[in-house]
Structures are given as C-alpha cells and as structure tokens.
C-alpha positions as CSV (number, residue, x, y, z in Angstrom):
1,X,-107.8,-38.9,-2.9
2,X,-109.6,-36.4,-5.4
3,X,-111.8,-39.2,-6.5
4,X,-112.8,-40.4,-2.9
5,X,-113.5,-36.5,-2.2
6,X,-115.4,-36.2,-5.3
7,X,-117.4,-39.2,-4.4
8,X,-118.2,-37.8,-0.3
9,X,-119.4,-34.7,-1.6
10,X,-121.7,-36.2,-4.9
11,X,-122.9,-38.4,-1.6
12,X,-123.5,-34.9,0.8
13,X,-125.6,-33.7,-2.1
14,X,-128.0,-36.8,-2.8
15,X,-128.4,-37.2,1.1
16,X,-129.2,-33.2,0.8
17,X,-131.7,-33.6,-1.6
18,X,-133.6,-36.7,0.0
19,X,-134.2,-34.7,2.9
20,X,-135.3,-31.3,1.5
21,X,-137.3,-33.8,-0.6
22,X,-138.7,-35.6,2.8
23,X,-139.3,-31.8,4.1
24,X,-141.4,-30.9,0.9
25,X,-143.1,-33.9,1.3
26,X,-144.0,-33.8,5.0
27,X,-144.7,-29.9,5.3
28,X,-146.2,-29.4,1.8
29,X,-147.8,-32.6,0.1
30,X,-149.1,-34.5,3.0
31,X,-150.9,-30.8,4.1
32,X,-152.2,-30.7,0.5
33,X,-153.4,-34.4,0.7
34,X,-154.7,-34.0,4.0
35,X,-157.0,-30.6,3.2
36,X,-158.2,-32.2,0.0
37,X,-159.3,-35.3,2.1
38,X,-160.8,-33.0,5.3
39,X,-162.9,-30.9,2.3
40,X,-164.1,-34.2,0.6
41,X,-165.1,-35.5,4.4
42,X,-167.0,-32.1,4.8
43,X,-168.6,-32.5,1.3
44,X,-169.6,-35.7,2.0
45,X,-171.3,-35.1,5.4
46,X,-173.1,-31.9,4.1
47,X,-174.6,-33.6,1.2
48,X,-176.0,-36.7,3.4
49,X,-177.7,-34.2,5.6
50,X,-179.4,-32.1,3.2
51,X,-180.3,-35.7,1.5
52,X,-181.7,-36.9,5.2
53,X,-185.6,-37.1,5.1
54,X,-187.6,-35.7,7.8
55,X,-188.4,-38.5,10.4
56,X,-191.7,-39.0,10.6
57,X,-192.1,-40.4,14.3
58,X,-191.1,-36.9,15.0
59,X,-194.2,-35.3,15.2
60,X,-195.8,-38.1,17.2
61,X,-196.4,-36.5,20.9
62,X,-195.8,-40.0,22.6
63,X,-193.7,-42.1,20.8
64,X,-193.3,-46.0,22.1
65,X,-189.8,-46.0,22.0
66,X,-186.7,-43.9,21.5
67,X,-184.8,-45.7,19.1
68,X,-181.3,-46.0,20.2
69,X,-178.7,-43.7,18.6
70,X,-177.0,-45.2,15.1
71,X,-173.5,-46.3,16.2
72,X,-170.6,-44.2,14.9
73,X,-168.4,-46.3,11.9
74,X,-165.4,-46.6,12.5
75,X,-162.9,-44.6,9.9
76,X,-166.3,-42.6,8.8
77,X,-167.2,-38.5,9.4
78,X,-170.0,-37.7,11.4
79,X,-169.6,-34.3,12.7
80,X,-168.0,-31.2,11.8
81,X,-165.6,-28.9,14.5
82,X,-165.2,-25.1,14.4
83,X,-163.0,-23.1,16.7
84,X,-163.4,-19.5,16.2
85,X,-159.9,-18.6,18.1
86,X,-158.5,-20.8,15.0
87,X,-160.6,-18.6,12.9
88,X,-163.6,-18.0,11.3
89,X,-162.7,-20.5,8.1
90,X,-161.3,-23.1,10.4
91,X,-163.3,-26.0,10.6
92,X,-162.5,-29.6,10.1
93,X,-164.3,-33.3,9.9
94,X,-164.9,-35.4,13.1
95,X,-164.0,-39.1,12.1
96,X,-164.6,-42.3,14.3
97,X,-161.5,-43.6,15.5
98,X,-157.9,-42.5,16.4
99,X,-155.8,-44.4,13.9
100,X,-153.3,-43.4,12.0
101,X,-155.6,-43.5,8.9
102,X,-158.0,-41.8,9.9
103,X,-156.5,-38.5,11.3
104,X,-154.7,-37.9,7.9
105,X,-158.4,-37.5,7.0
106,X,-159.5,-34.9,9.7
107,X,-159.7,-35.0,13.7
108,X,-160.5,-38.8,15.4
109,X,-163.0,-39.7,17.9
110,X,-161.4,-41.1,20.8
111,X,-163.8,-44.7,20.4
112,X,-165.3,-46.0,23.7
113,X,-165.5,-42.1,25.1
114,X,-168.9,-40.3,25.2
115,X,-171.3,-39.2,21.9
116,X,-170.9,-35.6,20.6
117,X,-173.6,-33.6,23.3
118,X,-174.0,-37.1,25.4
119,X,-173.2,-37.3,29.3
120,X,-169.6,-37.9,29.5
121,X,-166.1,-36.9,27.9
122,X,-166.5,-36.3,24.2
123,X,-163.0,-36.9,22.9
124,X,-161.1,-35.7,20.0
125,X,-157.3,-35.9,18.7
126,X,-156.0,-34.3,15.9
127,X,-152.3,-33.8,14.2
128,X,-150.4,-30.7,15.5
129,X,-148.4,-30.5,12.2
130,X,-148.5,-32.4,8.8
131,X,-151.8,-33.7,7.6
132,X,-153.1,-30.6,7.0
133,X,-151.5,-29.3,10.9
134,X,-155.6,-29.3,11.7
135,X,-154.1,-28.0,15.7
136,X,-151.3,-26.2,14.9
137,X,-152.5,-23.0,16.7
138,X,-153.7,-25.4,19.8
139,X,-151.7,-23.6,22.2
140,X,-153.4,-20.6,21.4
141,X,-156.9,-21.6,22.8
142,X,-157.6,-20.6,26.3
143,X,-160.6,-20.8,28.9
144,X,-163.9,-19.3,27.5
145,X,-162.7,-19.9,23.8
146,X,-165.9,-21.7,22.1
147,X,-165.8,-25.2,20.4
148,X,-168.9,-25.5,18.2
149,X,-169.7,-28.9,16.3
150,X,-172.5,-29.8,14.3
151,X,-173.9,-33.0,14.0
152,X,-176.4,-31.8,10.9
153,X,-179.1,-31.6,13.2
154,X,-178.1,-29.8,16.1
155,X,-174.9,-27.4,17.3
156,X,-173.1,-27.9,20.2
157,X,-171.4,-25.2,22.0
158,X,-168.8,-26.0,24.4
159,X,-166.6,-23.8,26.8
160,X,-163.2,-24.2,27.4
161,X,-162.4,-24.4,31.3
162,X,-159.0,-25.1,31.5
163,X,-155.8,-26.1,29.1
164,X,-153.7,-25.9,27.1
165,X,-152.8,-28.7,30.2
166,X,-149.0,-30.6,29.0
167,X,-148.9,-34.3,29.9
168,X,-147.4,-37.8,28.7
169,X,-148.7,-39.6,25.8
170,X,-149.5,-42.4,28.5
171,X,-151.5,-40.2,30.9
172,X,-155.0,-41.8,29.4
173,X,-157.2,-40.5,32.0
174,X,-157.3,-37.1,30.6
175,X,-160.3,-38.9,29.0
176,X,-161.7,-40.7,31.5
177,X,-165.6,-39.5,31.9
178,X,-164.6,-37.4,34.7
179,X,-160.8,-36.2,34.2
180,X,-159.4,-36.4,37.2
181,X,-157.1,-33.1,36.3
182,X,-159.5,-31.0,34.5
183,X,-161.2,-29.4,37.7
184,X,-164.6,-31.3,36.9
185,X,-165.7,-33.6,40.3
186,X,-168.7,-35.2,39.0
187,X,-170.4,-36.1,35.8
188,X,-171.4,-33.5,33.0
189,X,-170.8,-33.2,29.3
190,X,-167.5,-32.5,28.6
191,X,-165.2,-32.4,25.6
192,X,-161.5,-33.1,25.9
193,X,-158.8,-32.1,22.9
194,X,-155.5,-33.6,22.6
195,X,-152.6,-32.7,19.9
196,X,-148.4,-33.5,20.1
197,X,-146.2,-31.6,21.7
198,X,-143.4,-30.3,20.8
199,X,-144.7,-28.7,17.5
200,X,-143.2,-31.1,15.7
201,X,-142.3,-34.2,18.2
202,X,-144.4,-36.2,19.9
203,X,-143.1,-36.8,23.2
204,X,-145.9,-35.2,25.1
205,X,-149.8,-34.4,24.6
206,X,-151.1,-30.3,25.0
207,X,-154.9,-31.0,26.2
208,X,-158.0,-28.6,27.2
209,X,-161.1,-29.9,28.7
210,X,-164.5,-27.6,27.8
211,X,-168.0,-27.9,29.1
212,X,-171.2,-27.8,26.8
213,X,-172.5,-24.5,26.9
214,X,-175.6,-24.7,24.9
215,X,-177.1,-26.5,22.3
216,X,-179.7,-25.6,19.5
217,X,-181.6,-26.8,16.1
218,X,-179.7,-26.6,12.9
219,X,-183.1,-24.3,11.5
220,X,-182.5,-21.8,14.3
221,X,-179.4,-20.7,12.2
222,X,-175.6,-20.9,13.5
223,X,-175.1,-20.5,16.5
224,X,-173.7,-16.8,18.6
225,X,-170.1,-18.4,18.9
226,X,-169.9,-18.3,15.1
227,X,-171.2,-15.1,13.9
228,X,-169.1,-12.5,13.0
C-alpha cells in the first residue's frame, strides 16, 4: 500500500509539472516567440519601404494605364495596424492569410475580402491570447476608437461604428462586403476585426466593424489619431 501511494503521488507531481510547464509555455514562450516574430515582420516591412524607389510614371499627368495593384502573398506582411485605445506602442504586422501559421506571426488578412483602403470589407483576425495575445484588450474598443494602418505609402484611418458584436465561429457573413449586422446598407469601405471569445476559449468570435475615416500621404506625417 505505501509503495502504490508513493507511486500516485510521484505520478500527481510529474502530471503537475507538465502542466505548469504547458502554462509557461503557452502564456510566456509562445508570447516571446510571437513578439520577436511581429517586430521582425515590422522590421522587415519598414526597411522595404524606405528601400522602395520613387515611381517614375508618377509624375506623368495622363498616364495610359493604371497598373493593377500587386497581389498580396500569401503568409507575407504588407501593412502595419495601430489602435490607439490599445495604446500608443501597440501596433502589430498585417499578414496575408488566416492560417494558423501565419497569425503566430502578427494579425491575418481574411483572403478573398477587400484591399486595405479598397471598396469593400477589409478583414483582419488576430489571437486574443498566446502568440503574443495581439487582441487581448479587444473588448475594450468601442465606437469612435480609431484604427490606423499604413501601407508605407499612405494611412488609413478608420472609425469604429459598432462592436465589440459576440457571434459563432460559423457566422461568416460578419465579412461579407456589406455585413448584414453591422448597420451598414450599402457599399463603402469598411474594416471588420475578429478575435476568440472567451479570453481563453474559442467557442465564439467578439467582432467590430469601422468605416474609413480619412486617408493621407505617408510625407504628410502620421496622421491626428496617432499623435499624442
């Protein structure tokens, strides 16, 4: 009997351990993974704008063609977020794609959903908690809060209208060009967010849907929404 009680409590103790070990590891490392990757993404972006050269049809007053927009790759940055009710340091990578791969490296791009500033539903999902917990303060945001994103060229300034709205991971149409529940009735250029809920389940989605508010050049300086 002492051995057999010996041996259920040596086992209590190593299944103790494995899980304050899978704890550490799922509050602590993945977060410290997950920032390093986010401020790489950043890095990255940043230095292949200032390394962009000027386009030189630019200046031309009647150009024969707009050149069609260069496709976003999938798994690859292209834009950077900041929410100023997150605070003033928060800002994170915009990635192509919604895979499980890609959001441990910043916030995904709902593929097949409109460009960043294009007519349509711009649509972005991030991780509530681990990887970094990019929307862990997501319920705070509420209408009028400013989204900004930059695309290294221009900032985008969207207003939130309505959310944090609590639905069902299958209830896709809060990304449909027009959401049917977000207020909007015909088309525009919208933004939609979407994070887990609970904090740390995923039974259900915590959306808000924003407008774009204004846009301006990179060389006019940040924009209002993000100056102190």
């Amino acid at each position: 009997m002492r051995v057999i009680v010996r041996t259920f409590s040596e086992l209590c103790v190593t299944v103790g351990a494995v899980i304050v070990l899978f704890v550490v590891y799922a509050l602590f490392w993945t977060g410290v993974r997950a920032d390093s990757a986010m401020d790489d993404q950043i890095h990255d972006l940043r230095d292949q704008w200032a390394r962009q050269e000027p386009d030189p049809t630019a200046a031309d007053p009647a150009p024969s063609a707009t050149p069609p927009p260069t496709p976003y790759r999938d798994g690859r940055p292209f834009a950077i977020m900041y929410i100023p009710r997150l605070g003033f340091t928060w800002n994170k990578p915009v990635l192509e794609g919604t895979s499980t791969a890609t959001l441990k490296k910043g916030l995904g791009h709902y593929a097949g959903t409109a460009r960043l500033g294009g007519t349509g539903n711009f649509s972005v999902a991030g991780h509530r908690r681990t990887y970094g917990d990019p929307f862990k303060d997501f319920p705070r945001l509420r209408r009028g809060d400013a989204v900004v994103l930059t695309d290294g060229t221009t900032w985008f300034t969207y207003r939130i209208d309505k959310g944090p709205y609590k639905t069902v991971p299958s209830d896709i149409e809060v990304i449909d060009a027009v959401p049917r529940k977000s207020g909007y009735t015909r088309p525009g250029r919208y933004l939609t967010l979407t994070t887990c809920d609970p904090e740390w389940g995923h039974s259900h989605r915590l959306i808000v849907w924003a407008h774009l508010d204004s846009t301006q050049p990179v060389e006019a300086g940040q924009p209002k929404a993000l100056r102190r």
